[in-house]
VEXDREN-2710 file (C-alpha; in Angstrom, 1 decimal):
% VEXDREN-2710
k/r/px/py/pz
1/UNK/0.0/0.0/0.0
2/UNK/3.0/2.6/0.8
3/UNK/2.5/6.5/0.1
4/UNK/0.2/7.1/-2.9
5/UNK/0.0/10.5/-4.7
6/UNK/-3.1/11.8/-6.7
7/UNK/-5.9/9.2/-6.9
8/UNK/-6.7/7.1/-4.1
9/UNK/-6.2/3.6/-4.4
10/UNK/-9.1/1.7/-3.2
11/UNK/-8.9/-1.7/-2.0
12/UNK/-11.2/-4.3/0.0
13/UNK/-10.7/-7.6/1.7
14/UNK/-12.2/-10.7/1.6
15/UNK/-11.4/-13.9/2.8
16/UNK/-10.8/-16.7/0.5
17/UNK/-8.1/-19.5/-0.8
18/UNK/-8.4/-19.4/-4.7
19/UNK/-8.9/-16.5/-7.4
20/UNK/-13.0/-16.1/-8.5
21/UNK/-14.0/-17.3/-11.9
22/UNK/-14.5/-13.5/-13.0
23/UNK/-14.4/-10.1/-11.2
24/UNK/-16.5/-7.1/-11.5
25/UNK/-14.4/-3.9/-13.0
26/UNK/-14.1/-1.8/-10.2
27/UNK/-13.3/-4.2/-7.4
28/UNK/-10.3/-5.1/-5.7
29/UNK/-10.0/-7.8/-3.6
30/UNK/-7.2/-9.5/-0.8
31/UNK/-7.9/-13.5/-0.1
32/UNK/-6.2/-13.7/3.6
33/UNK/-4.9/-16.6/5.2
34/UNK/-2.2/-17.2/7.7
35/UNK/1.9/-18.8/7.0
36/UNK/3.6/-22.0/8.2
37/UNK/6.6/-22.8/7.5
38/UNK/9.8/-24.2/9.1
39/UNK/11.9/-21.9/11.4
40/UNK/16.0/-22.1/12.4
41/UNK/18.9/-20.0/13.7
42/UNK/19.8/-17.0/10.8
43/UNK/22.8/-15.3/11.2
44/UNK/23.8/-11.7/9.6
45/UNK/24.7/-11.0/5.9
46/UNK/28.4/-9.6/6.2
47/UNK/27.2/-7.8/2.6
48/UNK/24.4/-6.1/4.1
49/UNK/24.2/-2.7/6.1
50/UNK/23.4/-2.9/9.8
51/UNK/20.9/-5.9/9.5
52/UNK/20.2/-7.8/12.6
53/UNK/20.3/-11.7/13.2
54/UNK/16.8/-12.1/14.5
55/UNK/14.6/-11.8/11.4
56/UNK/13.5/-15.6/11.9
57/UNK/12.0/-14.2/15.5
58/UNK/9.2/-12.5/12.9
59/UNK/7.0/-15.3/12.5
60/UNK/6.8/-15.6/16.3
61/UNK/5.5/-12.3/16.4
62/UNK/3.0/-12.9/13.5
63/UNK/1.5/-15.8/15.1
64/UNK/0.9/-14.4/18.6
65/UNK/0.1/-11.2/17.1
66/UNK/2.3/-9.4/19.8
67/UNK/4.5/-6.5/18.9
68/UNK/8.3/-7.2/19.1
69/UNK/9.7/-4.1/20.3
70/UNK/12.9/-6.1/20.0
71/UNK/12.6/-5.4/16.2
72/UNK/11.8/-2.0/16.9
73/UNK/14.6/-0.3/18.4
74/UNK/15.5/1.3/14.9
75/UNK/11.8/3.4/14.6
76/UNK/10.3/6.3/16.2
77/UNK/7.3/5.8/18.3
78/UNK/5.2/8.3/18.2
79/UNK/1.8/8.8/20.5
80/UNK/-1.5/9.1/18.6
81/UNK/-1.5/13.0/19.4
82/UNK/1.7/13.8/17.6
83/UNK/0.4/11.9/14.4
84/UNK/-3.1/13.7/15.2
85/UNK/-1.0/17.0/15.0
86/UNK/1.2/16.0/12.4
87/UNK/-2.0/15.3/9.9
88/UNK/-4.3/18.3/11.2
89/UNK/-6.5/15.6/12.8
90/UNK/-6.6/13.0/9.5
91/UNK/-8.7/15.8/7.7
92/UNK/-9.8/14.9/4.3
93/UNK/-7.6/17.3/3.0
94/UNK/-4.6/15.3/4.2
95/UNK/-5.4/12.0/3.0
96/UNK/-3.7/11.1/-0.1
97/UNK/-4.7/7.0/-0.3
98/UNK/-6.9/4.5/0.7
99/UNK/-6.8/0.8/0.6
100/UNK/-7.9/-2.6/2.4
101/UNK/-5.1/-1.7/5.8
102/UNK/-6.8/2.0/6.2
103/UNK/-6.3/5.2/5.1
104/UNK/-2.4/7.4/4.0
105/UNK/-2.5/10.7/5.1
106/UNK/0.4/13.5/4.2
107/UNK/2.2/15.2/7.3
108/UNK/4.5/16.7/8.5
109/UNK/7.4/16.2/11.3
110/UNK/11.0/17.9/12.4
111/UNK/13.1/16.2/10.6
112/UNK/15.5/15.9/13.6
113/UNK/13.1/15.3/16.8
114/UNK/10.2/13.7/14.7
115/UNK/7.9/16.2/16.5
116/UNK/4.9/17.2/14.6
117/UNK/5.3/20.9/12.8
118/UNK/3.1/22.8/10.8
119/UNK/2.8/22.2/6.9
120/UNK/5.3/23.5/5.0
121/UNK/8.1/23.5/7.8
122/UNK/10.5/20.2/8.7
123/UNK/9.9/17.4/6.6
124/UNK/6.7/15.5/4.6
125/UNK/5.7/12.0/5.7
126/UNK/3.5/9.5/4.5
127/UNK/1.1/8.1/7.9
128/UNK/-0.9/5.3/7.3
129/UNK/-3.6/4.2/9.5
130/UNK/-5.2/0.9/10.0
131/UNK/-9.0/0.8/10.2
132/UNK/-9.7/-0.6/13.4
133/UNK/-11.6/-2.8/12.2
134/UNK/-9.4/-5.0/9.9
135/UNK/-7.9/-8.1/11.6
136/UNK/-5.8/-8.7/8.4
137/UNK/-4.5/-5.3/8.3
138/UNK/-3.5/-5.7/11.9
139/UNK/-1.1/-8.6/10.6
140/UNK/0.2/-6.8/7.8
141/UNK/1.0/-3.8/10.2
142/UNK/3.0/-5.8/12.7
143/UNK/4.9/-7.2/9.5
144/UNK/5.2/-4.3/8.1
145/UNK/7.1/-2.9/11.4
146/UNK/8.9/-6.1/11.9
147/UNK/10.5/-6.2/8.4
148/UNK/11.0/-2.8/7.9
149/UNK/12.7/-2.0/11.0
150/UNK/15.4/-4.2/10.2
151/UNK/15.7/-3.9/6.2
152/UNK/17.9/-0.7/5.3
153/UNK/18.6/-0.1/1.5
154/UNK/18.0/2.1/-1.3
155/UNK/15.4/0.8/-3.0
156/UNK/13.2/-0.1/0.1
157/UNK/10.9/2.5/1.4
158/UNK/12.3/4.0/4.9
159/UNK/9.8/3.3/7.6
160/UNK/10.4/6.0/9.6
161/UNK/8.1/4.9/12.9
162/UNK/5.1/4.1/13.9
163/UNK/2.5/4.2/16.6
164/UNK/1.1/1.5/18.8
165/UNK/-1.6/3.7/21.3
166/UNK/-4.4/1.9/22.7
167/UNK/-6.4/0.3/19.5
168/UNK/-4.8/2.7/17.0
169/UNK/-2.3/1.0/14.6
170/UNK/0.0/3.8/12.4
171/UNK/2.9/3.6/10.5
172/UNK/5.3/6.5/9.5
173/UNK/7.0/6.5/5.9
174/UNK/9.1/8.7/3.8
175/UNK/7.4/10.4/1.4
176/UNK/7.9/9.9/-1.9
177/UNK/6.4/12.6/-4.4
178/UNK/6.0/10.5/-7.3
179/UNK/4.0/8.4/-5.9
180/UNK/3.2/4.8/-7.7
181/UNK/4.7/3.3/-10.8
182/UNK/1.4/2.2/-11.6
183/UNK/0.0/5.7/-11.6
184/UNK/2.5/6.8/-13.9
185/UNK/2.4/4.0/-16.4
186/UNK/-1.1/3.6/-16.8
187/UNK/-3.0/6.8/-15.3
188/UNK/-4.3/8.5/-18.9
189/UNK/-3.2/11.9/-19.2
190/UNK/0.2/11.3/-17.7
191/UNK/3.1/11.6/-19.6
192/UNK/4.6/8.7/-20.8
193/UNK/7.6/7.6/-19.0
194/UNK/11.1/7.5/-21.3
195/UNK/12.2/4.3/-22.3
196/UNK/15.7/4.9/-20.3
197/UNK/14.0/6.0/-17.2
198/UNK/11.8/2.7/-17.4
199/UNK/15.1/0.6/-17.5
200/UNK/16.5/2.4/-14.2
201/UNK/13.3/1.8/-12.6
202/UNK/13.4/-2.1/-14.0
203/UNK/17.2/-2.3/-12.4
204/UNK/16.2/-0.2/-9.6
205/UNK/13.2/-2.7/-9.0
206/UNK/15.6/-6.3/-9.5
207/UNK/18.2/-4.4/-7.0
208/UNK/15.7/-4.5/-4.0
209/UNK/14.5/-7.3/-4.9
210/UNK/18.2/-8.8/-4.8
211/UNK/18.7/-7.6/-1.5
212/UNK/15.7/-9.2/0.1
213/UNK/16.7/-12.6/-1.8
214/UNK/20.5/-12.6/-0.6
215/UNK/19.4/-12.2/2.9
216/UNK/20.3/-15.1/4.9
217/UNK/16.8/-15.0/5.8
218/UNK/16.0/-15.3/2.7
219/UNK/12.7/-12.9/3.0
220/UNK/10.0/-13.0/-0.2
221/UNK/8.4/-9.9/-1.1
222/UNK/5.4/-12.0/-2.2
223/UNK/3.9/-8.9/-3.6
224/UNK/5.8/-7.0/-6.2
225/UNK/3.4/-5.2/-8.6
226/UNK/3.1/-1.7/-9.9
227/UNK/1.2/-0.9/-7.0
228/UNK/4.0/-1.2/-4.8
229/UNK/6.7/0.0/-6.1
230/UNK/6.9/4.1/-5.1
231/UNK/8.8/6.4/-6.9
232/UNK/11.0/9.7/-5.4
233/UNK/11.5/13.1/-7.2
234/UNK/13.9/11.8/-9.5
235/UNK/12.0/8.3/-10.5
236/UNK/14.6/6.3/-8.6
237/UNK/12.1/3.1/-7.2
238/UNK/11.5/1.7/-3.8
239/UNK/9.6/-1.3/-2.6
240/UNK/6.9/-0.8/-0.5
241/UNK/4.1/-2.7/1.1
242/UNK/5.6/-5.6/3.0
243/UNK/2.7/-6.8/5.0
244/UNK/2.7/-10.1/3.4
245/UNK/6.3/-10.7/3.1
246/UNK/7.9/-13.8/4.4
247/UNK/10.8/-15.7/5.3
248/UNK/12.1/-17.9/2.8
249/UNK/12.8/-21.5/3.2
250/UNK/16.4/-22.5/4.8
251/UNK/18.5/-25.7/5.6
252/UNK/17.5/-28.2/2.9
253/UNK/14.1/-26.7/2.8
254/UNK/12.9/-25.8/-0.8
255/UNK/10.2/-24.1/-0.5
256/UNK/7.9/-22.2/2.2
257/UNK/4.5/-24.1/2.3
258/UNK/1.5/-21.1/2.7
259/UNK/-2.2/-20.5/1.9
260/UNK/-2.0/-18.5/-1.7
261/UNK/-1.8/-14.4/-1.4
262/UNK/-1.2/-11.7/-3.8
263/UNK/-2.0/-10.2/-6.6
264/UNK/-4.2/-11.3/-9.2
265/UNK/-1.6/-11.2/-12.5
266/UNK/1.5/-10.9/-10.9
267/UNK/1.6/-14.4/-9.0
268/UNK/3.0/-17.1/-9.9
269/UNK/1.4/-20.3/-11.6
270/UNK/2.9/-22.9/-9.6
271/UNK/2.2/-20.8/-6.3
272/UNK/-1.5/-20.1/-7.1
273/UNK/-1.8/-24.0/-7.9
274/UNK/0.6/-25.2/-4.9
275/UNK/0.9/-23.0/-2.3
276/UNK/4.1/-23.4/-2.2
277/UNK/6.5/-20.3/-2.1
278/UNK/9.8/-19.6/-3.0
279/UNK/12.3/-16.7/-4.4
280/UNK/11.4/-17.6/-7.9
281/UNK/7.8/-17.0/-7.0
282/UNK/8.9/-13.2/-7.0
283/UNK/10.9/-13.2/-9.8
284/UNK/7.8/-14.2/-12.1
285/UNK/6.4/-10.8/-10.2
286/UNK/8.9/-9.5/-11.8
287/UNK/8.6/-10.5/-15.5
288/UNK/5.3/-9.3/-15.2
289/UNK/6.4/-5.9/-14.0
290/UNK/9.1/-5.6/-16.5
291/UNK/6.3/-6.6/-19.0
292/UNK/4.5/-4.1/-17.9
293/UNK/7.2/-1.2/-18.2
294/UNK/8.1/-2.3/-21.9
295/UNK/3.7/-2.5/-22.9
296/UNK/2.5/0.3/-20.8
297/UNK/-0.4/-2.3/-20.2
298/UNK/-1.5/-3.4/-16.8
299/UNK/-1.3/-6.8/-16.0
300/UNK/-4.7/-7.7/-16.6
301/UNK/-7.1/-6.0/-18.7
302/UNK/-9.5/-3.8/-17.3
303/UNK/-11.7/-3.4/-20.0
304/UNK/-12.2/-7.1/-20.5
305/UNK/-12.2/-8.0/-16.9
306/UNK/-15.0/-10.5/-16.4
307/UNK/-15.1/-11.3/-19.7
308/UNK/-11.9/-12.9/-20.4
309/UNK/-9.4/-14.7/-18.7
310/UNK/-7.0/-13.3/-20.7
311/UNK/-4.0/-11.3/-18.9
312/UNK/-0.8/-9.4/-19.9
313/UNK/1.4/-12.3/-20.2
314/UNK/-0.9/-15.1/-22.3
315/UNK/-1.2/-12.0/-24.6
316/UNK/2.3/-11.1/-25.0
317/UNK/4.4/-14.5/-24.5
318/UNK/3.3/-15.2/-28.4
319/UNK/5.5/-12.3/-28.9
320/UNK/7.9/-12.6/-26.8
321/UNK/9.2/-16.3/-27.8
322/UNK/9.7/-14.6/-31.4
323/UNK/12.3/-12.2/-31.8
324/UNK/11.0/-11.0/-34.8
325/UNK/8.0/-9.7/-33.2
326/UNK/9.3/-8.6/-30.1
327/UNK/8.6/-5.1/-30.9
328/UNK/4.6/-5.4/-30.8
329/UNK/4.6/-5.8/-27.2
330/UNK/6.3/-2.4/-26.6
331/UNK/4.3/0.7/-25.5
332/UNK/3.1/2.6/-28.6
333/UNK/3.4/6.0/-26.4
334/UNK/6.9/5.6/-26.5
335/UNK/7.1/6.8/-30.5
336/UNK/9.5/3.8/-30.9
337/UNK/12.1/6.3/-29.0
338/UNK/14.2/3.8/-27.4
339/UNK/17.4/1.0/-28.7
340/UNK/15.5/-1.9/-30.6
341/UNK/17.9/-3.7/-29.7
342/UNK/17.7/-3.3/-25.6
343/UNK/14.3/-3.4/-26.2
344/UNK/14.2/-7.3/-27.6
345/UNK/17.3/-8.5/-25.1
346/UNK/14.8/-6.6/-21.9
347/UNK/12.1/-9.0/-23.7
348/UNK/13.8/-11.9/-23.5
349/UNK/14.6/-11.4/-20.3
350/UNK/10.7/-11.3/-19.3
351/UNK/10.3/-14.6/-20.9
352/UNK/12.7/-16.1/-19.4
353/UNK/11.6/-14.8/-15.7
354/UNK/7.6/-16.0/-16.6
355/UNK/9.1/-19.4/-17.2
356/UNK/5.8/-21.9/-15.9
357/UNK/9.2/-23.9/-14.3
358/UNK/10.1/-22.2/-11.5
359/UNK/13.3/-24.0/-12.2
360/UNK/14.2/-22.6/-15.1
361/UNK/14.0/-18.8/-13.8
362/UNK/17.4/-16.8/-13.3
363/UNK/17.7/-15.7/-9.7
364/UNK/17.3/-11.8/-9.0
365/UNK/20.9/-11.8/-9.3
366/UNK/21.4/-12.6/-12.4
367/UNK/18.3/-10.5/-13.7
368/UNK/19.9/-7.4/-11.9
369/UNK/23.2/-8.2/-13.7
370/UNK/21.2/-8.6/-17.2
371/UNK/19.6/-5.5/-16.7
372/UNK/22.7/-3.3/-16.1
373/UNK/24.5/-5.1/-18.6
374/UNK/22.0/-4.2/-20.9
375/UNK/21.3/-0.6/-20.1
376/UNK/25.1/0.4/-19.4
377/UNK/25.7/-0.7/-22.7
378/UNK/23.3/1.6/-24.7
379/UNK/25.1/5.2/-23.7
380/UNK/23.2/7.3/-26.2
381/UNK/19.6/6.9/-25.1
382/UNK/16.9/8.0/-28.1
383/UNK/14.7/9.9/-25.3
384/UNK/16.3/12.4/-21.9
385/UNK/16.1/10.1/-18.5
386/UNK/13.7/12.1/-15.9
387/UNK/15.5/12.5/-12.6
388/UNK/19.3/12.1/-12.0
389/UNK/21.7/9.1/-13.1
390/UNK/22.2/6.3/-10.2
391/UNK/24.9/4.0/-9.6
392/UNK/24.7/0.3/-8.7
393/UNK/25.6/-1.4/-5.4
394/UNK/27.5/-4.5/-4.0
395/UNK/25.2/-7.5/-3.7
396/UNK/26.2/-11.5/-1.8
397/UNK/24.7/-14.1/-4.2
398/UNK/22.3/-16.7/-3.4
399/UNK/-2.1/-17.6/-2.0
400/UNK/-4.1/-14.8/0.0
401/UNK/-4.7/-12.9/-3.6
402/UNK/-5.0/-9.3/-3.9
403/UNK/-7.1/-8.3/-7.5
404/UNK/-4.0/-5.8/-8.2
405/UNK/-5.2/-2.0/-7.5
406/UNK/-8.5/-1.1/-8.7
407/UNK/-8.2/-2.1/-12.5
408/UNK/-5.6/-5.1/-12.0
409/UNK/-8.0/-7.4/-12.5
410/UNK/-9.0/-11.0/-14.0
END
């Protein structure tokens, strides 16, 4: 859910184990269900930056549904009266999103105490508040604070605090201005994004995803979509939303065994018909998303939801297995300003991460190193980048179903 920016997002929940038969057009749907898996002893990434060992204690804290302030020790908590302050009492004016957790409103802190100012002084933040009402959102929050207060990188949003007071649940974010990378792709009368800046946001995307996957905790997103991923002033990407995020299997586990959630598009086949999750389950999230930066179209239909099972990637895997007709796929709105070339290897690349053998899909690794292989090596970029130029980082190697937001949809 994260930070959203112009329209609000709205989402509903609903309890269930599979995907319906057919959806009506304007609804948006979570199926909920609860993780078990296999716990043991992690210990910290030497690659990563100020991680602590006790990820695997997150499950624990899941299943009681009891906050670990042990996991907490990095975040600001602030008392329901700052955030009251901070938001000018959650007035309309200051609410920027909606969706099945709660409400996002925009405030405003001191950037050095965290003490609610007024607007236009200190810094902007993105609050989210659960409705009290929503047992699932309630899960999602104490994941969201359990993972976030531990993960630190670039192209993971910052959660900045949050607030536990009496029966309110709140989290604090950065605020990013762009807001999603679904508005922007698929809002109409947006401008279309360049072809280079949809490349940095494809490597920026694969980066954070890397991160997550080379944890020794191994942690699955389990919800990369448009949606989800946020953008800052200059387009550089950050993964957001990790209230259904989960550790990945260890030992000489292969796989984490769970009740189906996410979204409706972006998961994978063999998870949707198995329950049974792993890293490669993300990366297909990923070939849709990279399908859906070089098509501008959403991952399923809006227009013909209900009427067709039809999504993104039965429509473009035709093309994609073809060299020759690679080009069809790619966003008309672009003018056919970007390298034809980069273009077809970026396509290829999708085919190979929506592979229906989870076996035979590269790990996030090896798509990050694709990507900036690919990219570095066109210099002289048909169409300006927005925002500023961004440099790569060192990495180690190694269904609930949401309907994706408001038109994502079967």
């Amino acid at each position: 859910m994260g930070n959203f920016c112009g329209r609000h997002a709205k989402l509903a929940h609903v309890s269930s184990t599979n995907f319906p038969g057919s959806t009506n057009s304007h609804s948006k749907s979570k199926l909920d269900a609860s993780t078990t898996h296999s716990h043991s002893k992690t210990k910290q990434d030497s690659t990563s930056s100020k991680q602590p060992t006790n990820l695997r204690s997150l499950s624990q804290s899941l299943v009681t549904s009891k906050f670990d302030t042990s996991v907490s020790k990095n975040l600001k908590s602030f008392s329901f009266s700052d955030l009251k302050n901070a938001t000018k009492n959650f007035r309309s004016e200051s609410l920027i999103g909606e969706g099945g957790f709660g409400f996002v409103y925009k405030g405003w802190i001191d950037e050095n105490t965290f003490a609610p100012t007024k607007p236009g002084t200190g810094i902007v933040v993105a609050i989210k508040k659960l409705k009290q009402e929503s047992f699932q959102g309630h899960k999602e929050w104490l994941a969201e604070v359990n993972y976030l207060s531990q993960l630190r990188h670039e192209n993971v949003v910052k959660l900045i605090g949050y607030c536990s007071d009496s029966e309110n649940r709140i989290l604090v974010y950065e605020f990013l201005q762009k807001g999603s990378l679904e508005n922007h792709l698929f809002r109409k009368g947006t401008q279309p994004i360049a072809w280079a800046t949809r490349m940095t946001i494809a490597i920026d995307v694969a980066r954070g995803l890397s991160f997550l996957h080379n944890l020794n905790a191994n942690v699955i997103y389990r919800d990369i979509k448009a949606a989800n991923i946020l953008l800052d002033s200059d387009f550089k990407a950050k993964l957001s939303d990790f209230g259904l995020a989960r550790d990945g299997p260890t030992g000489d586990k292969t796989h984490v065994s769970t009740r189906v959630v996410g979204t409706q598009g972006y998961a994978a086949p063999e998870y949707v018909s198995t329950g049974r999750l792993t890293p490669k389950t993300d990366v297909y999230g990923f070939g849709v998303v990279l399908l859906e930066l070089l098509s501008g179209k959403r991952a399923v239909n809006e227009e013909r939801a209900g009427f067709s099972d039809e999504t993104l990637v039965t429509w473009a895997k035709p093309f994609l297995t073809d060299s020759r007709r690679v080009l069809r796929v790619m966003d008309t709105r672009l003018g056919g300003q970007y390298s034809k070339k980069e273009a077809q290897a970026a396509g290829a690349l999708a085919l190979q991460c929506l592979d229906t053998d989870p076996w035979n899909r590269p790990p996030m690794i090896d798509v990050l190193s694709t990507l900036e292989r690919l990219h570095t090596s066109n210099t002289t970029p048909r169409t300006p980048e927005y925002g500023t130029e961004r440099h790569g980082i060192k990495h180690s190697r190694h269904p609930q179903i949401k309907k994706a937001a408001n038109t994502n949809k079967l």
